[in-house]
VMD Tcl script that builds the backbone (N, CA, C; Angstrom):
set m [mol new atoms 255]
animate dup $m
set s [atomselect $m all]
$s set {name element resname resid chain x y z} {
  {N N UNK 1 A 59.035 -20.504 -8.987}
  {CA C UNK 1 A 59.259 -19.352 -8.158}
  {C C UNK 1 A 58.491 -19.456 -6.845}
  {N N UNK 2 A 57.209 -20.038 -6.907}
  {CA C UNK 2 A 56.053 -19.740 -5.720}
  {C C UNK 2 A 56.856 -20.943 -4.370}
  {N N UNK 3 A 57.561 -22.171 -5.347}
  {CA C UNK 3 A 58.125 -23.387 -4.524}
  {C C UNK 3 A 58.737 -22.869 -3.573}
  {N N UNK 4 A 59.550 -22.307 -3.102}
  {CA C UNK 4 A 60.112 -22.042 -1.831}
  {C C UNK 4 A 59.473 -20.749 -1.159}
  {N N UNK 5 A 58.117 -20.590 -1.270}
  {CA C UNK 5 A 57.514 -19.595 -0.388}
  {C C UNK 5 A 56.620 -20.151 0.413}
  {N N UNK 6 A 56.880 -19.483 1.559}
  {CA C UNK 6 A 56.674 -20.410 3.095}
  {C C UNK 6 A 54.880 -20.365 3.173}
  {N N UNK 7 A 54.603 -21.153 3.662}
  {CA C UNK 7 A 52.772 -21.430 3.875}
  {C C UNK 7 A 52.083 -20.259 4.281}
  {N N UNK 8 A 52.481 -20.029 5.496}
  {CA C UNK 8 A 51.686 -18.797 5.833}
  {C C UNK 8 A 51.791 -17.430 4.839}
  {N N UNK 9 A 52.913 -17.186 4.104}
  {CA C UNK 9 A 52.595 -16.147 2.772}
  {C C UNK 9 A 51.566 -16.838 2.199}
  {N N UNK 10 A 51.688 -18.097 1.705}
  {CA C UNK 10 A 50.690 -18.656 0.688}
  {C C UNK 10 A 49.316 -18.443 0.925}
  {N N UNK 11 A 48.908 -18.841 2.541}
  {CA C UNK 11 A 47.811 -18.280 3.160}
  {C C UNK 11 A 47.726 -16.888 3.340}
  {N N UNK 12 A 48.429 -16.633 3.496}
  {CA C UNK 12 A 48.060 -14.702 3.644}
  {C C UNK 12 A 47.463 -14.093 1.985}
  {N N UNK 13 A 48.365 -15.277 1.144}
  {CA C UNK 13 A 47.687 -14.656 -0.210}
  {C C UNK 13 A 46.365 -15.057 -0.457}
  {N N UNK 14 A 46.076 -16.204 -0.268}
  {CA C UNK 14 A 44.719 -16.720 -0.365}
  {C C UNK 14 A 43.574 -16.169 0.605}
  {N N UNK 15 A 44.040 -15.673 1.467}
  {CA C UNK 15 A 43.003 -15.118 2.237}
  {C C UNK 15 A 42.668 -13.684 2.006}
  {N N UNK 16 A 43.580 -13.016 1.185}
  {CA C UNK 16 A 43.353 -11.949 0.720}
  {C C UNK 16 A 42.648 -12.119 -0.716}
  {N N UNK 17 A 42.766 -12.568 -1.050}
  {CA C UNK 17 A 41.614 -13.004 -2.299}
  {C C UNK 17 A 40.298 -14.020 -2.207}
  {N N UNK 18 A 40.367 -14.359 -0.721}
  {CA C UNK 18 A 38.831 -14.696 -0.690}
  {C C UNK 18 A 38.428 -13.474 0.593}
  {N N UNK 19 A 39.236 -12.828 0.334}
  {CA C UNK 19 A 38.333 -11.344 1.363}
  {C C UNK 19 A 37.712 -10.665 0.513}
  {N N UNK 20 A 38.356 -10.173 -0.351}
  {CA C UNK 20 A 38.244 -10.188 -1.753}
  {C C UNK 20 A 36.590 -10.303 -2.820}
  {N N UNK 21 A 37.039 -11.623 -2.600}
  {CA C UNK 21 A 35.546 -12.110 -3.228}
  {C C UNK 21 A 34.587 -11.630 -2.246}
  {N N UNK 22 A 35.055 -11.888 -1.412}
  {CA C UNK 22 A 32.862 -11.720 0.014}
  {C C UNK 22 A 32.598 -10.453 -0.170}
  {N N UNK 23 A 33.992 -9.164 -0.118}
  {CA C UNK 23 A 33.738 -7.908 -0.594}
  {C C UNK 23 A 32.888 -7.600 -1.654}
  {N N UNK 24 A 33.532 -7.965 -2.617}
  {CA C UNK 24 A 32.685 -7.729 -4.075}
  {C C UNK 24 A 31.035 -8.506 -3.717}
  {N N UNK 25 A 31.362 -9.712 -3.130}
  {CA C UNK 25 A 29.845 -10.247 -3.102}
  {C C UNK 25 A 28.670 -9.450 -2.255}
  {N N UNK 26 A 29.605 -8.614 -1.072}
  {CA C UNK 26 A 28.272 -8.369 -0.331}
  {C C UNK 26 A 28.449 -6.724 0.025}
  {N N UNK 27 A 29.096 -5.923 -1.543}
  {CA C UNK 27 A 29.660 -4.235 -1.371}
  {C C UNK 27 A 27.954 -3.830 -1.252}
  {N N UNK 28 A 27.252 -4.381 -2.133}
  {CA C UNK 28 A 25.360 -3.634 -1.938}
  {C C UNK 28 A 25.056 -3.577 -0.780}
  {N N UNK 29 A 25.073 -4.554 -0.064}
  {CA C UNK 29 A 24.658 -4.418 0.944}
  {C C UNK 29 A 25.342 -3.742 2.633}
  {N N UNK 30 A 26.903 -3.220 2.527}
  {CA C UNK 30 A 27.338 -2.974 3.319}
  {C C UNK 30 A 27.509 -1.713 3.534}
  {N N UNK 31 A 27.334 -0.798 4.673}
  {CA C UNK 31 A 27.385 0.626 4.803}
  {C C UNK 31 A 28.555 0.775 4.285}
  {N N UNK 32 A 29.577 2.476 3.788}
  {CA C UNK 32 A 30.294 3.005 3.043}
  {C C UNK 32 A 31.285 2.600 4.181}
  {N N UNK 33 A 31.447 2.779 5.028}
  {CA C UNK 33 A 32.478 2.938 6.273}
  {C C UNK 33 A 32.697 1.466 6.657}
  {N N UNK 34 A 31.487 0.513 6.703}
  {CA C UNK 34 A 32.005 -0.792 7.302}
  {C C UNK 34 A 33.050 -1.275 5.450}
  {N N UNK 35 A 32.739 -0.633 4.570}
  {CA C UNK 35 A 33.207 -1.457 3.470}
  {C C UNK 35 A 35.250 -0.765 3.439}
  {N N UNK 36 A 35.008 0.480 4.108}
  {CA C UNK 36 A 36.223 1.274 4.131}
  {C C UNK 36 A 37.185 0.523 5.442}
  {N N UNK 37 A 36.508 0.023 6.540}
  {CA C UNK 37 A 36.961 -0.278 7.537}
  {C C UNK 37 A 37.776 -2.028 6.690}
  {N N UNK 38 A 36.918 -2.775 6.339}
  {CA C UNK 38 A 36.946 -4.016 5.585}
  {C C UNK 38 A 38.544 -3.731 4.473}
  {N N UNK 39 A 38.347 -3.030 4.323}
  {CA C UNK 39 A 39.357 -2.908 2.762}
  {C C UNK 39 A 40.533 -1.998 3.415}
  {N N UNK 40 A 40.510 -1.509 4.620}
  {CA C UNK 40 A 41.729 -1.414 5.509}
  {C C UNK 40 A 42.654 -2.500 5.958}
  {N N UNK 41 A 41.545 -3.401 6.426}
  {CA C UNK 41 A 41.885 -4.691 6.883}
  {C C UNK 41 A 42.718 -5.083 5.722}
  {N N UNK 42 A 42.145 -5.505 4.485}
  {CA C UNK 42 A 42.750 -6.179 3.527}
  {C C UNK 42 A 44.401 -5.936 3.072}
  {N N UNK 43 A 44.431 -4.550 3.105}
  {CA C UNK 43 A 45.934 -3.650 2.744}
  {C C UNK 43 A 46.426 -4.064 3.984}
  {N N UNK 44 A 46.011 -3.909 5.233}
  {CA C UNK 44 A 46.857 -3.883 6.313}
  {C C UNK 44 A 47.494 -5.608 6.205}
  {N N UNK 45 A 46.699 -6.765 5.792}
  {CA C UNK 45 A 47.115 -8.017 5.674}
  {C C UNK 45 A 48.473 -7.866 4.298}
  {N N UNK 46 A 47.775 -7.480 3.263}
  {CA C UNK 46 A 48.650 -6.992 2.745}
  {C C UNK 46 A 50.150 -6.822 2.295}
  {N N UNK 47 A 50.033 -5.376 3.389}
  {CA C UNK 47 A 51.477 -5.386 3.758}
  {C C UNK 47 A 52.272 -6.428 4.466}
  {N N UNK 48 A 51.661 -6.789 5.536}
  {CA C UNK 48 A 52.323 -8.188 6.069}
  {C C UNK 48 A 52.791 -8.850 5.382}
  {N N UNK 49 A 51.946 -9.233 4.237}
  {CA C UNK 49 A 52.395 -10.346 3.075}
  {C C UNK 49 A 53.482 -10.001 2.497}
  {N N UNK 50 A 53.589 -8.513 2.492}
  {CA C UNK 50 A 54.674 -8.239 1.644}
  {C C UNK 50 A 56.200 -8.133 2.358}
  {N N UNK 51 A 55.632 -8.096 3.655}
  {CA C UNK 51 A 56.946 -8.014 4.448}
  {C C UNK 51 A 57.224 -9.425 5.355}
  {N N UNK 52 A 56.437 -10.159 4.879}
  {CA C UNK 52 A 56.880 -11.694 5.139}
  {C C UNK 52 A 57.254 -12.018 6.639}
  {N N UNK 53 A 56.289 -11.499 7.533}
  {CA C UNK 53 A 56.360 -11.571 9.169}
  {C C UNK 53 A 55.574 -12.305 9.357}
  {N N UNK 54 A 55.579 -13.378 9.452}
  {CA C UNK 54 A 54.384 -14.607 9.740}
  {C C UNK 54 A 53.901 -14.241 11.125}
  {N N UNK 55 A 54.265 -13.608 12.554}
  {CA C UNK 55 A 53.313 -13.049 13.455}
  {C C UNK 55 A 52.536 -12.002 13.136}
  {N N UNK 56 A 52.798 -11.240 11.908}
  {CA C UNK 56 A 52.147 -10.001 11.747}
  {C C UNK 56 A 51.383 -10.641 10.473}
  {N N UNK 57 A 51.247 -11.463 9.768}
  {CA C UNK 57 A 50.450 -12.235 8.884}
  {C C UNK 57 A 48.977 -12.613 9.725}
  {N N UNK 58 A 49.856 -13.286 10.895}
  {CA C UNK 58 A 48.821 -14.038 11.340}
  {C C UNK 58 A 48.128 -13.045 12.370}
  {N N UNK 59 A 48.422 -12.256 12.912}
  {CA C UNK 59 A 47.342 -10.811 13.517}
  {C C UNK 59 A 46.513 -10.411 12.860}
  {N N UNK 60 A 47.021 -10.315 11.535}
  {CA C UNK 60 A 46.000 -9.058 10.717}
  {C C UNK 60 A 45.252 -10.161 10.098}
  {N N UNK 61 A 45.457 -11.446 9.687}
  {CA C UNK 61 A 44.717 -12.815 9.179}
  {C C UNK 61 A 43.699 -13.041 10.087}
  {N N UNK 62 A 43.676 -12.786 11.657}
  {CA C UNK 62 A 42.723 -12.855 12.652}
  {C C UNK 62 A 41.856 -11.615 13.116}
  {N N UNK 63 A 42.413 -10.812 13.008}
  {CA C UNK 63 A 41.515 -9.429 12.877}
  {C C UNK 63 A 40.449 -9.405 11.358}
  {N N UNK 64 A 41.226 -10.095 10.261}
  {CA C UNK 64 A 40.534 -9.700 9.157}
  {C C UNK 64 A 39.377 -11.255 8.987}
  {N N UNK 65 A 39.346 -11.900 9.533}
  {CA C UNK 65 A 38.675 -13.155 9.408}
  {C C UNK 65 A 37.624 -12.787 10.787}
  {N N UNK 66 A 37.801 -11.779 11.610}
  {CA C UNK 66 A 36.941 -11.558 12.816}
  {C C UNK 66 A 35.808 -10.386 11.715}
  {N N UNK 67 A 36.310 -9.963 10.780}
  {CA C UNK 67 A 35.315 -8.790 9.400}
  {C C UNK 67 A 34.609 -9.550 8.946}
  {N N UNK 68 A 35.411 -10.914 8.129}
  {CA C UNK 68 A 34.554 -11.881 7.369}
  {C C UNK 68 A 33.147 -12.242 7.959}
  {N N UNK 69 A 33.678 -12.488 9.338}
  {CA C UNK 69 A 32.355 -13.832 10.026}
  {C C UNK 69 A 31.071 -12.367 10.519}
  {N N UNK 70 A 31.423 -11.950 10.338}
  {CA C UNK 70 A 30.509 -10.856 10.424}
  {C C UNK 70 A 29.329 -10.831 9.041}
  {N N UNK 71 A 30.220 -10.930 8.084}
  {CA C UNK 71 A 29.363 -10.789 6.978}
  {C C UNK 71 A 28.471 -11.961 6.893}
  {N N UNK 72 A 29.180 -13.150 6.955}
  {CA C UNK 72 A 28.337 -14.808 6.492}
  {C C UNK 72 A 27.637 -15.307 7.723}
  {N N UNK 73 A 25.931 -15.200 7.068}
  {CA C UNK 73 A 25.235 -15.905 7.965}
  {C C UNK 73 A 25.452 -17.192 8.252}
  {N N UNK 74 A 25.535 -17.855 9.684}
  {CA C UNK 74 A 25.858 -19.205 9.994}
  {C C UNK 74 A 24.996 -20.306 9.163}
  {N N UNK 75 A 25.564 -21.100 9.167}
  {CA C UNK 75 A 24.753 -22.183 8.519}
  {C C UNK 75 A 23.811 -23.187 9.463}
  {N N UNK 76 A 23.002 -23.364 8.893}
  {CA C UNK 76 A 22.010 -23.836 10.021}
  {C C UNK 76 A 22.331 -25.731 9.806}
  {N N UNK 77 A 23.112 -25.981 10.907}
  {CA C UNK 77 A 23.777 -27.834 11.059}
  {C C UNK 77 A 22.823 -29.139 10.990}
  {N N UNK 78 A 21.487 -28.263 11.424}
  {CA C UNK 78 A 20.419 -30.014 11.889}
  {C C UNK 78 A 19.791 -30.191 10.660}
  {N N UNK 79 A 20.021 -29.039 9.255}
  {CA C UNK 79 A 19.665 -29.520 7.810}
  {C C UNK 79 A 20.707 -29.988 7.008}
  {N N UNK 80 A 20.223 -31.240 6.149}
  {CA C UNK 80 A 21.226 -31.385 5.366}
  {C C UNK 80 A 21.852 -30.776 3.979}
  {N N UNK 81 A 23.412 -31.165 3.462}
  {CA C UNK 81 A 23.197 -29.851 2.536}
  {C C UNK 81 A 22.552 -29.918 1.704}
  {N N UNK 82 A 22.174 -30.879 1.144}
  {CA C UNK 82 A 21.274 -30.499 0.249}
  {C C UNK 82 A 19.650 -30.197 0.100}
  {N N UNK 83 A 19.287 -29.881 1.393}
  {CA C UNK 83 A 17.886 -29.872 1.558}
  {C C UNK 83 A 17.673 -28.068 1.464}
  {N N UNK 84 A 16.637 -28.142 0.856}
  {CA C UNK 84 A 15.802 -26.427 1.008}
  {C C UNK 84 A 15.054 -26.066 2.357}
  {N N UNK 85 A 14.753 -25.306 2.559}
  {CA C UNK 85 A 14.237 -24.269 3.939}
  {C C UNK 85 A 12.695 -24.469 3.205}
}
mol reanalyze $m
mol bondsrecalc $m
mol representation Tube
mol addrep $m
């Protein structure tokens, strides 16, 4: 069934389930409103997905990935990964 569904649904689904996860990972720590604003985003991608508009996938995929990078502190590049702080 999933075989003939076009990439960008596939990505719109996957990106809604790793919005998903960072939500659940970082709900303690986020004010009530940034978590309400966040989980707008998510429905609003959502619907896109459901209405299979790959320009309107990819708007709300860039609005909602501009929420993400907000949450995840950058990674610091001149350590390697496996070294401790």
């Amino acid at each position: 069934m999933f075989f003939l569904t076009p990439r960008y649904v596939k990505q719109g689904r996957n990106f809604i389930k790793d919005a998903r996860k960072l939500l659940a990972y970082k709900r303690d720590l986020l004010e009530p409103k940034t978590i309400a604003d966040f989980e707008a985003g998510i429905l609003k991608l959502e619907r896109e997905v459901r209405g299979r508009d790959e320009r309107g996938i990819e708007e709300a995929a860039k609005d909602l990935d501009k929420q993400c990078s907000a949450f995840v502190t950058p990674r610091d590049s001149s350590r390697p990964s496996g070294a401790s702080a």
